[in-house]
C-alpha positions in Angstrom: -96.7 -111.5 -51.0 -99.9 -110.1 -52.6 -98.0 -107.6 -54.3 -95.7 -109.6 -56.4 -98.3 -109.7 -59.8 -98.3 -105.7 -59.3 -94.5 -105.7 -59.6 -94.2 -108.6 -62.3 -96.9 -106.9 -64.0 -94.9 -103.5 -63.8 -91.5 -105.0 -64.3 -92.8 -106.8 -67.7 -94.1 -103.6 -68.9 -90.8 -101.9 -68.2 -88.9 -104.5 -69.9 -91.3 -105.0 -73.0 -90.9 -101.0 -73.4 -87.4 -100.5 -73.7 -86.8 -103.3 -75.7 -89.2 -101.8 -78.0 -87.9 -98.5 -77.8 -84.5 -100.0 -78.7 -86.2 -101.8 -81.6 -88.1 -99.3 -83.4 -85.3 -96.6 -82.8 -82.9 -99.3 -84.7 -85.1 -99.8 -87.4 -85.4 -95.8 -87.6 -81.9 -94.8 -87.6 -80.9 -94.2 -91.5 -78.4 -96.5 -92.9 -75.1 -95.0 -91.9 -73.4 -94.1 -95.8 -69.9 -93.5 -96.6 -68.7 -91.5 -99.1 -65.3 -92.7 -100.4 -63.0 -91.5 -101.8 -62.4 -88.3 -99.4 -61.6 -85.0 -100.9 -58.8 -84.5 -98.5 -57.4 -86.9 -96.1 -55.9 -85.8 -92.6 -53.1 -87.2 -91.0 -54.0 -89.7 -88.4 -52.2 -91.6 -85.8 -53.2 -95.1 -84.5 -52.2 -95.7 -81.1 -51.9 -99.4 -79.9 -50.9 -100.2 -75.7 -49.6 -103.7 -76.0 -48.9 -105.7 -72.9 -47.6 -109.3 -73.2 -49.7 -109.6 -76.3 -47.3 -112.2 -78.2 -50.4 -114.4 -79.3 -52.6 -111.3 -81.1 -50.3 -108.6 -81.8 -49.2 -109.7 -85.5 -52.7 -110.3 -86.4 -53.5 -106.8 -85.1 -50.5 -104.8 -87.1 -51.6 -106.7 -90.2 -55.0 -105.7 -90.4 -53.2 -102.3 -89.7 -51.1 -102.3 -92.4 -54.1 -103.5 -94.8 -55.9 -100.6 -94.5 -57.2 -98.6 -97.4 -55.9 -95.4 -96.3 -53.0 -93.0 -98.1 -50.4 -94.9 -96.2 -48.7 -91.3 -95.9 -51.4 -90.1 -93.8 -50.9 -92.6 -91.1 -48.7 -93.3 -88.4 -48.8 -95.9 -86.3 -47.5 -96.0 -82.7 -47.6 -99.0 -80.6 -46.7 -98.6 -76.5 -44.7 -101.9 -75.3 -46.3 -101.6 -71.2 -43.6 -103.5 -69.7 -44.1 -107.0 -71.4 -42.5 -110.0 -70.5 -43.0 -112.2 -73.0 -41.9 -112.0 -77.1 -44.8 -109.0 -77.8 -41.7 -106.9 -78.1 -39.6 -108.8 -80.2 -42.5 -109.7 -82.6 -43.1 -106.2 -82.7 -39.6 -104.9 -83.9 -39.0 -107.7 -86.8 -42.7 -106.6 -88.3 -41.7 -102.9 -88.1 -38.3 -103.0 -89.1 -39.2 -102.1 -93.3 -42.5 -99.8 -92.6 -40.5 -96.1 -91.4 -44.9 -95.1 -90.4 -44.4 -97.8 -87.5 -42.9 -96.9 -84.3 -42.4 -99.1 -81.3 -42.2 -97.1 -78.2 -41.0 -98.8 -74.6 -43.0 -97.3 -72.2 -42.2 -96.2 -68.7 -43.3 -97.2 -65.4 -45.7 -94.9 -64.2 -44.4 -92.3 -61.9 -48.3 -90.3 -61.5 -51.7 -91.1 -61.2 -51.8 -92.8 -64.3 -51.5 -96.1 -64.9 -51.9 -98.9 -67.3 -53.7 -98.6 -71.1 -54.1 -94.7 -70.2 -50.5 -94.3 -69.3 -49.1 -96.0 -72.6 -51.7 -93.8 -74.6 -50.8 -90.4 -72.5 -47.2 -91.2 -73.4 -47.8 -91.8 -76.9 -50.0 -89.2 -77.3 -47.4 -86.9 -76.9 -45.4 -88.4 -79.8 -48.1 -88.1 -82.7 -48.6 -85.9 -85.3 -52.6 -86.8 -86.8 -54.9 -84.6 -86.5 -57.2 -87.6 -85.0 -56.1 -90.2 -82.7 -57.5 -93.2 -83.6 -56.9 -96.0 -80.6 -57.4 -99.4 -80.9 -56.0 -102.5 -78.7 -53.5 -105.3 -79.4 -56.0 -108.1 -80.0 -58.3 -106.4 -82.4 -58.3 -106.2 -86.5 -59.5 -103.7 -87.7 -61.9 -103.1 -91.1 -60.0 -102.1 -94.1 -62.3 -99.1 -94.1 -62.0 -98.5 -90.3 -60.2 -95.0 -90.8 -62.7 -93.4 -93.3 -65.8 -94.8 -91.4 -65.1 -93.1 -88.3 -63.7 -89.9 -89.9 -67.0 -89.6 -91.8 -68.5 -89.2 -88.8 -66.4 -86.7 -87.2 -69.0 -83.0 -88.5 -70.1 -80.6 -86.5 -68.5 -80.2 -83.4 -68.2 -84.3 -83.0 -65.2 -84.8 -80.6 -65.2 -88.8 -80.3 -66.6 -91.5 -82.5 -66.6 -95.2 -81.8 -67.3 -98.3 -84.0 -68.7 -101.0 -82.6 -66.9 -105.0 -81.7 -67.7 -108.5 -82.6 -65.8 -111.4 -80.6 -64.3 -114.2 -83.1 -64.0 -117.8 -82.5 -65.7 -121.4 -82.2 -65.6 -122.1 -78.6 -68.8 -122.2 -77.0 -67.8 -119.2 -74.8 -66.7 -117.1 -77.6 -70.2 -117.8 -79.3 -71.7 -116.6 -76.1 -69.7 -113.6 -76.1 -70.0 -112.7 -79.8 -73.7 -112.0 -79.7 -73.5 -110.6 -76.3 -71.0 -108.4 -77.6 -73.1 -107.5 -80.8 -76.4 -106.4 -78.4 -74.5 -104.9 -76.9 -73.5 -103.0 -79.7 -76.3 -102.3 -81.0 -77.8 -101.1 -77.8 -74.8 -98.7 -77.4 -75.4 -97.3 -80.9 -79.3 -96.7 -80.0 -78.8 -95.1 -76.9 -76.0 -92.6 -78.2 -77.7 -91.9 -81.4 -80.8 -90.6 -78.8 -78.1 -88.2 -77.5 -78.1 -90.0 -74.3 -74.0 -90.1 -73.1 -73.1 -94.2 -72.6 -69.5 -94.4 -73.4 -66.9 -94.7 -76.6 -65.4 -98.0 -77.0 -62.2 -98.2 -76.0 -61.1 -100.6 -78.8 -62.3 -99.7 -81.4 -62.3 -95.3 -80.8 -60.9 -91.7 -82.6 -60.6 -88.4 -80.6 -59.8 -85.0 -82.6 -56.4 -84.4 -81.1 -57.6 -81.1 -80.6 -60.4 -82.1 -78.2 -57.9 -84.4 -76.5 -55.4 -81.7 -76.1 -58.4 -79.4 -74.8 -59.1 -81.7 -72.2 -55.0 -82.1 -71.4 -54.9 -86.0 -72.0 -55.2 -88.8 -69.9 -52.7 -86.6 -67.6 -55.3 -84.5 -66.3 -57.6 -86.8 -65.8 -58.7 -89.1 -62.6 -57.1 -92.5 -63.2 -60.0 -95.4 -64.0 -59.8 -98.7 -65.0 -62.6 -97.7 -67.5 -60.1 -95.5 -69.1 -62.3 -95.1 -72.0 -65.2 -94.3 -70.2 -63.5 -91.2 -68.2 -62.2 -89.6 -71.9 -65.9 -89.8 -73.2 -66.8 -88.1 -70.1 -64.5 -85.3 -69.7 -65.3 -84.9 -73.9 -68.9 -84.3 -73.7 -68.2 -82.5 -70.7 -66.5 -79.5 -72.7 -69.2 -79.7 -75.3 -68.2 -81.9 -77.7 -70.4 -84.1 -79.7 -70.0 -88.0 -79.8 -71.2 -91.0 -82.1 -71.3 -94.6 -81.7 -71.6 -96.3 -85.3 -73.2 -99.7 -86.0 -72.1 -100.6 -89.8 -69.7 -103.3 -91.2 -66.7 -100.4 -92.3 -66.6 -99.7 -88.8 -66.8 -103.1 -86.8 -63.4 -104.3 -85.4 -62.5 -108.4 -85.1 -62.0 -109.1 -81.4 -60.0 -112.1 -79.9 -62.6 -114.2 -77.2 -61.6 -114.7 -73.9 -61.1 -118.0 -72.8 -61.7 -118.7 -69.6 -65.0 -117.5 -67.2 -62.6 -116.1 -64.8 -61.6 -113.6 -67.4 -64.8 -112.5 -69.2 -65.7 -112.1 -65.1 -63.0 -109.7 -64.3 -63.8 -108.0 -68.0 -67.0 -107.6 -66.7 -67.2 -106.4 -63.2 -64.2 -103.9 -64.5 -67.1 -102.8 -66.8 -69.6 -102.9 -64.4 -67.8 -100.4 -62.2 -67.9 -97.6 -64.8 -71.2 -98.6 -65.6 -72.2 -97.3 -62.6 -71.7 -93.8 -63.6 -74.2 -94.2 -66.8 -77.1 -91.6 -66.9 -79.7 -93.4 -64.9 -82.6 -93.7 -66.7 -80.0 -96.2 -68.8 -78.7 -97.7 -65.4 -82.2 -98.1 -64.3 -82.5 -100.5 -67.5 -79.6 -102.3 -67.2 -80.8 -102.9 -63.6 -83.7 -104.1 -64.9 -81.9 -106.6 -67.3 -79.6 -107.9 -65.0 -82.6 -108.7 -62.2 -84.6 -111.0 -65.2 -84.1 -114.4 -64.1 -85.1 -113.2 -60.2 -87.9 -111.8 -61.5 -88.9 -114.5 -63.4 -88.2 -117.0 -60.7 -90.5 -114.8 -57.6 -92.8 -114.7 -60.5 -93.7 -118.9 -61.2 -93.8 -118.7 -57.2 -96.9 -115.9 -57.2 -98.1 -115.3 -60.6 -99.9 -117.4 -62.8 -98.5 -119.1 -65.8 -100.1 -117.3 -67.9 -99.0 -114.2 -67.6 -95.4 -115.4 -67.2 -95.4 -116.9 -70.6 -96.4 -114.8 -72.7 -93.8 -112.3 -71.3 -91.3 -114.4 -71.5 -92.0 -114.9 -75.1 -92.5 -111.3 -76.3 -88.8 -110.5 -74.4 -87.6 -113.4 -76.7 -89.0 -112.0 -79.9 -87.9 -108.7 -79.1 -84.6 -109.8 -78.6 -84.5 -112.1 -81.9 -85.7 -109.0 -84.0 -83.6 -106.6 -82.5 -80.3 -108.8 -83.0 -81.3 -109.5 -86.8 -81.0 -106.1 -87.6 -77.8 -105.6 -85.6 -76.3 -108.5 -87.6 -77.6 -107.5 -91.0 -76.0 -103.9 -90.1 -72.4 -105.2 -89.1 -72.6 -107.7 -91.7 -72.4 -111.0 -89.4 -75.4 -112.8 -90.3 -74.1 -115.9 -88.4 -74.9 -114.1 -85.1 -78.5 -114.8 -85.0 -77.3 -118.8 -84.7 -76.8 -117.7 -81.1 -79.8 -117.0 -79.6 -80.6 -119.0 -77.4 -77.2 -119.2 -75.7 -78.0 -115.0 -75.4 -81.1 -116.2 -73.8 -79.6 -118.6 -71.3 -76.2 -116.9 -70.9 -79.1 -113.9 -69.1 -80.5 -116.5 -67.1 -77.2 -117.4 -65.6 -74.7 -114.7 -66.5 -75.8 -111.7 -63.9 -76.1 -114.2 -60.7 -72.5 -115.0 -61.4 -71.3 -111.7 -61.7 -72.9 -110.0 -58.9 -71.3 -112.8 -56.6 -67.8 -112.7 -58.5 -68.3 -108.5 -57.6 -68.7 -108.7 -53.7 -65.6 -110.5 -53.6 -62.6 -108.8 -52.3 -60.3 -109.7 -55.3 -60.2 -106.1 -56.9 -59.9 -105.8 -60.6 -57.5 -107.8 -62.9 -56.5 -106.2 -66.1 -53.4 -107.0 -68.0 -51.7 -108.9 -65.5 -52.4 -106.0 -63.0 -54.3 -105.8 -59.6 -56.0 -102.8 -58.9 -58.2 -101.7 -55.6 -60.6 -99.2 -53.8 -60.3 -95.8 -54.9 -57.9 -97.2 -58.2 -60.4 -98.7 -59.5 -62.8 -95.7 -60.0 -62.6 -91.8 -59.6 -65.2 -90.6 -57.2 
């Protein structure tokens, strides 16, 4: 095993690089300024898939309806996918004295489409905004979420997404708030380096031109990642694309609340995140491998060089997610730490296992399989 400080010694230097790429590009990037009011506001549309959502949807139509936008310019269409519990009825009764809210009963699939991309491909053919903005049932929205991304739409920019912070005092939901907001922040590096990652499907607006260009979620391979394969087939007829990192653009998320479900988040995540350029796969490779590496490295390297290492990672990591917070404006963040640093010790063992297992992927109370999973 005499080649094992060679490799640690490589695989430290890899790390320690990116992490300060990701560092000093942060600290680079401008400070993302909005300029309100606008001179002319377009006609948006929010679309909202809701499926058995009784426990988050009012919280998600209020932060809706609490936005500081012309309340003319906005319509707001939410898709009821076949729900079985009261999402429906809460729905209708919160609707029933705003004429800009529509519920919409969606139908059962009859293509290739399923799921959150059929109840956006069927509302998308209802709206009349200029933008689409898309959101889901169990996030609130900033009262500035509709002129934060619009800023950003110059050029020939086709699809802009904000960025997501998990809410809640559960020890898992800490764990996934400041995961969440690295990842954020690394998202937000990456794409404004040019490098194509993804939009986030939450928390997103597409020019309904550039979705009509493409021919909507209709003509496109059905994913599970149904974000990912818009952003894709975007870029892929020139358009432009942002990911913003500021508190006007950061959407409230609901935690999960169990592991089995941040799991099946995950590995459905994990299967589009296969289709990242490489250079940024090769990284998150290199992430996800950390606590291996660390543990074939006490075995055959000396302490010495493990600890320092080990250290520089965690400074990197603290620095980087203090400006991340201080951007979104969630200084409590950086309380969590050191449950980021042992949730990466533990996190990727548990996921690559949960991914060899033959359960497919869960999402909204629907299984899906093999090729439904992800377009070839």
């Amino acid at each position: 095993m005499n080649f094992v400080p060679y490799f640690f010694l490589g695989y430290a230097l890899l790390y320690i690089s990116y992490q300060l790429v990701l560092l000093v590009r942060i600290i680079l990037n401008e400070k993302f300024k909005i300029r309100f009011p606008f001179s002319e506001y377009p006609k948006v549309s929010i679309l909202i898939a809701a499926r058995n959502e009784e426990g988050c949807i009012l919280s998600c139509l209020t932060a809706i309806e609490q936005l500081q936008y012309p309340i003319d310019k906005i319509d707001v269409w939410i898709g009821d996918d076949q729900s079985t519990d009261a999402t429906n009825e809460i729905v209708a009764r919160f609707i029933q004295d705003k004429p800009n809210f529509h519920l919409i009963s969606i139908r059962p699939s009859t293509t290739h489409v399923k799921g959150k991309a059929n109840v956006l491909a069927q509302l998308a053919k209802l709206v009349t905004g200029e933008f689409l903005f898309i959101t889901d049932a169990d996030i609130q929205v900033p009262t500035r979420w509709i002129e934060s991304l619009l800023f950003a739409f110059k050029d020939s920019v086709g699809i802009v997404s904000g960025s997501t912070i998990v809410e809640g005092s559960s020890l898992l939901a800490k764990i996934q708030r400041i995961d969440w907001a690295y990842a954020s922040g690394m998202i937000h590096v990456v794409s404004e380096m040019n490098i194509p990652v993804t939009a986030v499907g939450n928390n997103m607006a597409i020019r309904k031109s550039c979705y009509d260009e493409i021919g909507g979620y209709e003509n496109l391979a059905f994913s599970v990642t149904e974000d990912l394969e818009l952003f894709l087939a975007t870029i892929k007829r020139g358009w432009k694309f942002r990911n913003l990192l500021n508190a006007d653009s950061t959407a409230q998320s609901t935690p999960l609340h169990s592991l089995h479900e941040v799991l099946q988040q995950r590995k459905r995540w994990l299967s589009g995140a296969l289709r990242v350029p490489k250079l940024l796969l090769l990284f998150l490779i290199i992430q996800a491998i950390y606590f291996p590496v660390l543990l074939l490295a006490f075995l055959y390297v000396p302490a010495c060089w493990i600890l320092p290492f080990g250290l520089t990672i965690f400074s990197l990591h603290v620095s980087f997610i203090g400006i991340v917070s201080r951007k979104i404006n969630k200084q409590d963040i950086k309380k969590y730490i050191l449950l980021f640093e042992l949730n990466r010790y533990v996190f990727p063992i548990l996921l690559f296992v949960y991914t060899l297992l033959p359960i497919g992927v869960q999402w909204k109370g629907r299984t899906y399989k093999g090729k439904e999973i992800q377009p070839k």
